[in-house]
C-alpha positions in Angstrom: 35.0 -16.5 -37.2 35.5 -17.5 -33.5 36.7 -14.9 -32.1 33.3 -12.8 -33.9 31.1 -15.3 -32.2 32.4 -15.1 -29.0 32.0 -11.1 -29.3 28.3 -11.7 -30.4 27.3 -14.1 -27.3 29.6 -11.3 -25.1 27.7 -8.6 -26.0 24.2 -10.8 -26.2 24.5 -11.8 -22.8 25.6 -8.2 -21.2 22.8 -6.9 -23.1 20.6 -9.6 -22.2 21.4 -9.0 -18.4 21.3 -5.3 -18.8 17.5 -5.6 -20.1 16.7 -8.1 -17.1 17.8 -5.9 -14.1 16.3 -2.9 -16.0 13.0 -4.2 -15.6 13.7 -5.9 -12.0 14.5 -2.2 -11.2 11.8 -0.1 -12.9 8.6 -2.8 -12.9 7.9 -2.2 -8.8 7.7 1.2 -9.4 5.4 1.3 -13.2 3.1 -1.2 -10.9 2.9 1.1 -8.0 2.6 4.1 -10.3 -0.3 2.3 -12.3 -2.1 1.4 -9.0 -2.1 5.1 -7.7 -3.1 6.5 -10.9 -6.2 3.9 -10.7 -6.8 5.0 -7.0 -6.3 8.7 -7.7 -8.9 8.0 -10.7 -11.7 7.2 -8.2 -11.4 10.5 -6.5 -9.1 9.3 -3.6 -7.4 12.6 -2.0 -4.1 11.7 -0.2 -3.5 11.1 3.5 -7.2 10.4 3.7 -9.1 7.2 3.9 -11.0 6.1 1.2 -14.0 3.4 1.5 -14.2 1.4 -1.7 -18.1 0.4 -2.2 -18.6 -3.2 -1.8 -16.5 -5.1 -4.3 -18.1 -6.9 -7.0 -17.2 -8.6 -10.4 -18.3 -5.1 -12.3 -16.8 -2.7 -10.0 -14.0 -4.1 -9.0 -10.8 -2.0 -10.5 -7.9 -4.2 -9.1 -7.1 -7.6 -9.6 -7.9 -10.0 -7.3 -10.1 -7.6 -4.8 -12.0 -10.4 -2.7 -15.7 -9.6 -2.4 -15.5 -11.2 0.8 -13.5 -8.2 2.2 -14.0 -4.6 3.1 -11.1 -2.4 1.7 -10.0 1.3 2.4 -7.2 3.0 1.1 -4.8 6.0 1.7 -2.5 7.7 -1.0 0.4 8.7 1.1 2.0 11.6 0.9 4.7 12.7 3.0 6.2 16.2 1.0 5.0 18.0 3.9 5.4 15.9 6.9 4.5 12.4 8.5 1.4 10.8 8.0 -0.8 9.2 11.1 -2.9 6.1 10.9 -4.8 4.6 13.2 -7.4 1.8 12.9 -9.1 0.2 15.9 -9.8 -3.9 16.3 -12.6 -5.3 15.4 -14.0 -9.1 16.2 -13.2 -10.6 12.8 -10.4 -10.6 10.7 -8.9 -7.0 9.6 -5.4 -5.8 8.3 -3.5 -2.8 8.0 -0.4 -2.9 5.3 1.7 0.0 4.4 3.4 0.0 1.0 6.1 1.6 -0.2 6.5 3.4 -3.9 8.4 0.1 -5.3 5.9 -2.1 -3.9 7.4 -3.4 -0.9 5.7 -4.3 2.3 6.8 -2.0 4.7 4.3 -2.9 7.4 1.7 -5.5 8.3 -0.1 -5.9 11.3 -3.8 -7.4 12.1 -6.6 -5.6 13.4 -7.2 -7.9 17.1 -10.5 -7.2 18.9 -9.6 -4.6 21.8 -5.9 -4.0 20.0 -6.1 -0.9 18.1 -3.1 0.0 16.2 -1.6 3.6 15.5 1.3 3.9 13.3 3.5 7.2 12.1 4.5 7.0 8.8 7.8 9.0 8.0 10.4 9.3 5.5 13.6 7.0 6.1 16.4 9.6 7.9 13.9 12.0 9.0 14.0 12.7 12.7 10.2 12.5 13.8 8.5 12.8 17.5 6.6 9.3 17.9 3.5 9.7 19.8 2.9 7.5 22.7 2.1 3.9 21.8 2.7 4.3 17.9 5.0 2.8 16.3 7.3 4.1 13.7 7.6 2.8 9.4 9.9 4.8 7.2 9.0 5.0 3.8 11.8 5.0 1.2 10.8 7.9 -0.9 7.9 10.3 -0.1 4.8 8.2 -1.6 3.3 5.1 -0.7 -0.3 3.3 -0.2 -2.1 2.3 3.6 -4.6 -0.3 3.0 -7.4 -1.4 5.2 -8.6 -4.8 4.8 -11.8 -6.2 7.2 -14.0 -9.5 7.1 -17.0 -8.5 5.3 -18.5 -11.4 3.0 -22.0 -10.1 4.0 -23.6 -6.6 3.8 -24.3 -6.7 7.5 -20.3 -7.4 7.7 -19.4 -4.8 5.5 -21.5 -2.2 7.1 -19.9 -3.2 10.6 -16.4 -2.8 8.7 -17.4 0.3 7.4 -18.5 1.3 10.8 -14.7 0.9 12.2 -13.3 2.1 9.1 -15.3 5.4 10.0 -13.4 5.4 12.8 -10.3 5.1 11.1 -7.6 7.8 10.8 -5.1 8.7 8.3 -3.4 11.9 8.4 -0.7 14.7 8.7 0.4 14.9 12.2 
């Protein structure tokens, strides 16, 4: 009798820990693959910026958009080569964050008046040619998500976001 409970908690608890790093392993990626799908939904065409309208309770498709910010997004792709992005400063506060396809944070960096910032995104291992003054973020697999955030908790604000994010670029090289 003991030695067939011991057997049951054994195989209870490698089971148990099996389940537990199989959904540590394939949740980043079922979130990440979710969020595209509801980005690629609105019409979004990768390696180009997309301007979401003004966020609101009824339009909003993500949870936990702030209405007090701006937001554009690009769908990464990098099948056929790296991907540019450049986004100038502006006088209030602005973001640009690069994620990877399991969710990680690859890159962060604020948008500072007079400080633009160019980036070229690449796949980890491959060789690239960085232009002058960009810096380089490696991706892990071939997809990922840039996202724009800029202070915009009025609609004069959000059109002067809108305005740099015009000016925006995301790319092939």
């Amino acid at each position: 009798m003991r030695r067939a409970t011991l057997i049951f908690v054994a195989v209870l608890v490698v089971t148990g820990l099996a389940s537990h790093l199989l959904v540590i392993r394939a949740l980043p990626t079922i979130i990440m693959n979710r969020g595209t799908a509801v980005i690629a939904d609105l019409g979004v065409v990768p390696n180009q910026w997309f301007i979401a309208p003004r966020i609101t309770a009824e339009n909003s498709a993500v949870v936990r958009a702030s209405p007090d910010l701006a937001y554009a997004v690009c769908l990464l792709d990098l099948t056929e080569g790296p991907v540019q992005i450049s986004a100038p400063g502006g006088a209030d506060y602005g973001s640009l964050s690069v994620f990877d396809d399991d969710t990680t944070n690859v890159f962060v960096r604020p948008l500072l008046e007079n400080q633009p910032v160019d980036i070229l995104v690449h796949r980890a291992g491959e060789t690239i040619e960085l232009p002058p003054g960009a810096t380089a973020v490696a991706l892990s697999s071939t997809r990922g998500i840039a996202l724009l955030r800029r202070l915009a908790p009025s609609q004069a604000l959000y059109e002067a976001a809108q305005g740099l994010m015009d000016q925006s670029r995301c790319g092939l090289r």
